[in-house]
C-alpha positions in Angstrom: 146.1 110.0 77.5 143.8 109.6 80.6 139.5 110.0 80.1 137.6 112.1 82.1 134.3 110.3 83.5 131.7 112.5 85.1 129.0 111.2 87.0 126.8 113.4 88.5 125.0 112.2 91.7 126.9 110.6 94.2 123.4 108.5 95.9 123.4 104.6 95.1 123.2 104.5 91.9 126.3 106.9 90.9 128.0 105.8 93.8 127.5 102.3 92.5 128.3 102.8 89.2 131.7 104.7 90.2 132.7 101.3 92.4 132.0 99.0 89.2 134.5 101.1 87.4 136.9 102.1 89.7 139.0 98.8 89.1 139.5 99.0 86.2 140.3 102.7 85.9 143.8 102.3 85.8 144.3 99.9 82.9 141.8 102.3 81.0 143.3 105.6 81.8 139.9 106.4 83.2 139.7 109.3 85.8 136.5 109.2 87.6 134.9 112.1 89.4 131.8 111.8 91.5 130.0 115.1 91.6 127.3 115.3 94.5 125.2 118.5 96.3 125.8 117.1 99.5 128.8 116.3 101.1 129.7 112.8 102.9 130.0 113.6 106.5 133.3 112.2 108.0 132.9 108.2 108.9 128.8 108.6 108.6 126.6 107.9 105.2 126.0 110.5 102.6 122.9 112.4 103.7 121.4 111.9 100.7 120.5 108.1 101.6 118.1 108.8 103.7 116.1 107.4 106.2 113.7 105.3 103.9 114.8 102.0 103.2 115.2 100.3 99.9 114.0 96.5 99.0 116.7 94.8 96.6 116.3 91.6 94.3 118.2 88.6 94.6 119.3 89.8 91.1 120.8 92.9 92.8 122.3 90.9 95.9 124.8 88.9 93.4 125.3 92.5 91.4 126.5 93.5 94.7 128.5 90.4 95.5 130.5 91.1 91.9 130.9 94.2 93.4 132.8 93.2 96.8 130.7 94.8 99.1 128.1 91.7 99.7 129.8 90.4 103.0 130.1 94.0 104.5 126.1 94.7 103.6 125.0 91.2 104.2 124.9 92.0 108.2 122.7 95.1 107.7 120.6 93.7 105.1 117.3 91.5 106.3 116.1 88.4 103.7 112.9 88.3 102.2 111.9 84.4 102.5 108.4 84.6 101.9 106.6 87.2 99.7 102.8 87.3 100.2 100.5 89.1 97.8 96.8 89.4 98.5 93.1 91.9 97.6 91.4 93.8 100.8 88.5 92.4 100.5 88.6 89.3 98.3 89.7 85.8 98.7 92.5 85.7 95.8 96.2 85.3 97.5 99.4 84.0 96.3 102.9 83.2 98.2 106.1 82.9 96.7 108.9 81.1 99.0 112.5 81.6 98.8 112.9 77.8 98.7 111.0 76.8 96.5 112.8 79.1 94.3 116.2 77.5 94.9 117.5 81.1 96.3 118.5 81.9 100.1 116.3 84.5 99.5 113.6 86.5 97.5 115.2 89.7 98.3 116.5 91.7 100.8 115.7 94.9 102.6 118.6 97.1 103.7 118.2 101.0 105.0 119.9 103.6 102.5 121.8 105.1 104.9 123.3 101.0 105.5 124.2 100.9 101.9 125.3 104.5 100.8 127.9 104.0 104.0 128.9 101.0 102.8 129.1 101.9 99.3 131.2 105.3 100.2 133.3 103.2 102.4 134.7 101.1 99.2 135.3 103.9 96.7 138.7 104.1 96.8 139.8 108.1 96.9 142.9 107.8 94.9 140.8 106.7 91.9 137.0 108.4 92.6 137.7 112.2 92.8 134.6 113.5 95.3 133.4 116.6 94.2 130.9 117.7 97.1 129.4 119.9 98.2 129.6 120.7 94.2 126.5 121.1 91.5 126.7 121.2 87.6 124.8 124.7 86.8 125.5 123.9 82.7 126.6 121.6 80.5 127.3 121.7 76.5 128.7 119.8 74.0 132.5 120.1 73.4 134.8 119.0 70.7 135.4 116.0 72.9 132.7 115.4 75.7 131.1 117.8 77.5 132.6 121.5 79.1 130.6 121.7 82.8 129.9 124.5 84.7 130.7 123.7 88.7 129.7 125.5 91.3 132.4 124.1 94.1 132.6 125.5 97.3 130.5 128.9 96.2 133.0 129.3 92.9 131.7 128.9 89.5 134.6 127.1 87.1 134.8 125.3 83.8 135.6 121.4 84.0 135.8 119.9 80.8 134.7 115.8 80.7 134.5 112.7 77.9 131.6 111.1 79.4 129.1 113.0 81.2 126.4 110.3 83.1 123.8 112.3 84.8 122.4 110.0 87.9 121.3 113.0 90.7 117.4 112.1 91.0 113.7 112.2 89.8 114.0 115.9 90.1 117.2 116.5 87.9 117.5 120.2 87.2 120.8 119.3 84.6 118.4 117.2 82.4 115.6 120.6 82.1 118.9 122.6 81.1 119.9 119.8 78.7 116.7 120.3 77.1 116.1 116.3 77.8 112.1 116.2 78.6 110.7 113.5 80.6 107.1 111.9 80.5 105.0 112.5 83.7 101.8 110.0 84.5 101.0 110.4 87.5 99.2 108.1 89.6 97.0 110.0 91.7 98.6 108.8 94.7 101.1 109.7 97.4 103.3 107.1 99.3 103.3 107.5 103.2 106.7 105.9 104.4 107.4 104.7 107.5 109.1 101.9 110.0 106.3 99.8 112.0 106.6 97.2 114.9 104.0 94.6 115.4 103.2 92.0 118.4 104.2 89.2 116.4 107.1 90.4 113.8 107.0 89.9 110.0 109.5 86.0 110.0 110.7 87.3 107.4 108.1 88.0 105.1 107.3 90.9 102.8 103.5 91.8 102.2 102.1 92.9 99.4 98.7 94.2 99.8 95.8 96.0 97.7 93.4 97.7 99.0 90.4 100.3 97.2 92.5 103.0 98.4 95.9 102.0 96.3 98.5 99.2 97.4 100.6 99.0 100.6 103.7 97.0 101.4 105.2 95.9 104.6 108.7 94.7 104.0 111.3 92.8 107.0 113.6 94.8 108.5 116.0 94.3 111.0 114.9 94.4 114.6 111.6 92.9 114.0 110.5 95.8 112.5 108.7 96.4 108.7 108.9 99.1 106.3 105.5 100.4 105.3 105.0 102.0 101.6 101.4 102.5 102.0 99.4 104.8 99.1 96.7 106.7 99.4 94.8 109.3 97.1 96.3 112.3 96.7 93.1 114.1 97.7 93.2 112.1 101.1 96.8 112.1 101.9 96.8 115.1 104.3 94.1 113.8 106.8 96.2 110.4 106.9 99.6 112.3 107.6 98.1 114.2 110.4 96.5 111.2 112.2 97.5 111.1 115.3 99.9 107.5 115.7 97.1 105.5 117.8 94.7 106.7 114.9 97.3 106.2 112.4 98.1 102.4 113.3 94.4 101.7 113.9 93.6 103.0 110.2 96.8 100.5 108.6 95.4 97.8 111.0 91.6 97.8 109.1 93.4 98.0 105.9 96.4 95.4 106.3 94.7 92.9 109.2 96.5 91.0 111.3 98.8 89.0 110.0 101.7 90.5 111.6 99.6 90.3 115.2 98.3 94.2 116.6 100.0 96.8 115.0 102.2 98.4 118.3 104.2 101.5 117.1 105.1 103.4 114.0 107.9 105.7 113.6 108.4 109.0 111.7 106.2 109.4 108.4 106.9 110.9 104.9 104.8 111.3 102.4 106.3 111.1 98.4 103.8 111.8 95.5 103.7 109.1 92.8 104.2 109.9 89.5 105.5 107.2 86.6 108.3 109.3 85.2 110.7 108.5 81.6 113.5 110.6 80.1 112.5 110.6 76.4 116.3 110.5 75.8 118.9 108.4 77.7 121.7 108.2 75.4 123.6 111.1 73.7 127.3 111.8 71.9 129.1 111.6 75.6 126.0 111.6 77.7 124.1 109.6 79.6 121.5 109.2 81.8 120.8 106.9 84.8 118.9 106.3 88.3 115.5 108.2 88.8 116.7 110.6 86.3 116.0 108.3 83.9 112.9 106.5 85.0 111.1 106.7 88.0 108.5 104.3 89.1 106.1 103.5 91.6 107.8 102.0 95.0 105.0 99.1 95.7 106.4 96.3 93.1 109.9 97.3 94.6 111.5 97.6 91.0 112.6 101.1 90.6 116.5 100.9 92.1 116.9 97.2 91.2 116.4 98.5 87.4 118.6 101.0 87.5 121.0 99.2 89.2 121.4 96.6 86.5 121.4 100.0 83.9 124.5 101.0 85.9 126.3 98.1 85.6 125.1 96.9 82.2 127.0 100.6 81.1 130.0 99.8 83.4 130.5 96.2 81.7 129.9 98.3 78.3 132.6 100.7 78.8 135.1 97.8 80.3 134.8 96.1 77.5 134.5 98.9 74.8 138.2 98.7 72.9 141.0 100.2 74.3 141.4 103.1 71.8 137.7 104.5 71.6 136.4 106.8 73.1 133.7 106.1 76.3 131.5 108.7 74.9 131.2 107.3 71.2 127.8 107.0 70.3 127.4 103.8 69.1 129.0 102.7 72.3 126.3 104.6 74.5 123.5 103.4 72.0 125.2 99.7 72.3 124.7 100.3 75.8 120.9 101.3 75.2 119.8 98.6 73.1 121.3 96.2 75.4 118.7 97.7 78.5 116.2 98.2 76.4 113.9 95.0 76.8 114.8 94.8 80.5 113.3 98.6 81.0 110.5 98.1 78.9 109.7 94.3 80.8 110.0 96.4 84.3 108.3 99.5 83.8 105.2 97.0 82.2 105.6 95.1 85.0 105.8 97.7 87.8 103.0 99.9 86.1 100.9 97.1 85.3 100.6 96.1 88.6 99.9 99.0 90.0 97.3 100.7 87.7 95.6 96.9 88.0 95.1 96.5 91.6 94.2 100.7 92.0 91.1 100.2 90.0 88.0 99.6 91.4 85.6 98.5 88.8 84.0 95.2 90.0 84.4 93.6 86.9 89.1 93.5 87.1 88.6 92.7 90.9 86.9 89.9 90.3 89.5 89.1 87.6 92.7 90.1 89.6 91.4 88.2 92.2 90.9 85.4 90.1 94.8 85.7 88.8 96.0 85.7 92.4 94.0 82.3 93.1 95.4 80.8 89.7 99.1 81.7 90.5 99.1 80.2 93.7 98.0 77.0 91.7 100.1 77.3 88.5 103.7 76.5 89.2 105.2 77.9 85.9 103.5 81.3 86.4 104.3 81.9 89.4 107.5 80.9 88.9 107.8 83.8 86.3 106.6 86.3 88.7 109.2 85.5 91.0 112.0 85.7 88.5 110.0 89.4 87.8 110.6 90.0 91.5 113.4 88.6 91.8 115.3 90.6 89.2 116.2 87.8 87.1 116.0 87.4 83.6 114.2 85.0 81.4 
């Protein structure tokens, strides 16, 4: 008797998660459909990877390779060699270098509009049942799984499903009707993205910067050209945005320097308030959740899809490996499942939050000490070699 799996959310992380389990579909009896608001345009990417860009581990790079897809991404993906962490205004820096982590690189930074079309391209359609443009108004428990309501095509109809994984964002309506509540921090601070070209290009590394304003990154893309996540205070967030491009670039100049040469050109901004967001629940009798929808976190440590990419695939190798006769929504499975993430959320979200409530602050007395940190990791091998395997993804 064939399993219905619904996952909800056809960006990277559903879409990834339907790849891992599409081969093995057929031996399970799995039948997998991908249920997404916006439709894949014919032989482009999924509008919903936009045009930000998205910075992924050397963890994530050999998820991917499992996966298949490395050698088509590889080409559209630019390596992180070099990742350089320093304090506006203080002395205190550390580097961390691909080679002397053994690695090829640190990371990578690929556009989402790169990955979702690569990721679309390798579902294959006989197994992954798109549902787009499609949106699940309600779901309740059944006597097996879930009974959704669709909306497909502007008709409302009844889908019944034995494992319901909701992945479609930070702002998932499903998760409000499911009575799932998520905790909120936020940070104060908005994220202004954008694609910059300098005189001299980045070679390949990735900034990290802090400044008394909040953190900014500049990560290597292709063409020579960086991808800026630079916060600023919620309150001051409008004047930036409306700066006019000179102004604009002259204002990231004072506050990154020039270690990329003169700042020459940005391209079109967005702005993104920052909040720290976690589903209080992730695991229910057939239900799961994944992606933003489960945690959300702030973009400057570069953690947030990398984390939920290993959730996805931790579940996938859960429900391959589950015995043949059970269910894919038994609890215990789905709480297996859980417990198994559980450290790896709680060491990232530290991590990520840590970092950025740290370097935010302004208090004289934790810059000295931050800056203090940054000079002793550059001098201590071991610890920096554990933030690098933070970084990088990896675990222990």
């Amino acid at each position: 008797m064939s399993q219905h799996i619904s996952i909800v959310g056809g960006g990277m992380v559903g879409a990834s998660l339907a790849l891992a389990l599409q081969q093995h579909a057929a031996r399970r009896g799995w039948r997998i459909n991908l249920i997404e608001a916006q439709p894949p345009a014919s032989g482009q990417a999924q509008p919903s990877f936009d045009a930000r860009s998205t910075a992924l581990s050397h963890g994530s790079h050999l998820l991917f390779e499992q996966l298949g897809i490395w050698a088509e991404l590889a080409g559209q993906a630019e390596p992180i060699r070099q990742i350089h962490v320093s304090d506006r205004g203080h002395p205190g820096v550390t580097r961390l270098f691909a080679e002397k982590e053994r690695v090829p690189a640190l990371g990578y930074v690929v556009e989402n509009a790169a990955l979702g079309k690569v990721l679309l391209a390798a579902l294959d359609p006989a197994v992954v049942r798109w549902q787009a443009p499609a949106r699940v108004v309600r779901a309740e428990p059944a006597r097996s799984g879930w009974l959704m309501q669709v909306e497909e095509h502007d008709q409302l109809h009844e889908q019944a499903t034995d494992l319901l994984i909701v992945a479609d964002g930070g702002r998932s309506g499903l998760l409000e009707q499911l009575g799932i509540h998520r905790q909120v921090r936020p940070y104060g601070q908005t994220a202004i993205i954008a694609n910059i070209t300098s005189s001299q290009g980045h070679d390949g590394v990735a900034y990290e910067r802090f400044t008394p304003n909040g953190p900014l990154a500049l990560l290597p893309m292709s063409a020579g050209r960086s991808a800026l996540v630079w916060t600023q205070p919620d309150a001051q967030v409008d004047e930036v945005m409306t700066l006019s491009d000179a102004a604009f670039l002259e204002a990231l100049q004072d506050a990154f320097g020039f270690r990329m040469g003169a700042l020459t050109r940005v391209g079109q901004r967005h702005a993104y308030p920052l909040s720290l967001i976690e589903a209080e629940e992730q695991v229910r009798t057939g239900l799961v959740v994944l992606g933003n929808a489960a945690h959300s976190l702030h973009p400057i440590a570069g953690q947030g899809f990398n984390l939920s990419l290993r959730d996805a695939m931790a579940l996938a190798d859960t429900l391959i490996d589950a015995p043949a006769h059970g269910a894919p929504g038994d609890l215990r499975l789905l709480e297996g499942y859980l417990d198994r993430q559980r450290q790896d959320q709680q060491q990232t979200i530290a991590f990520s939050d840590g970092l950025t409530r740290l370097f935010s602050n302004r208090r004289p007395v934790l810059a000295a000490g931050r800056n203090l940190g940054l000079l002793g990791m550059d001098i201590v091998a071991p610890l920096k070699s554990v933030f690098a395997r933070q970084a990088m993804g990896l675990k222990g």
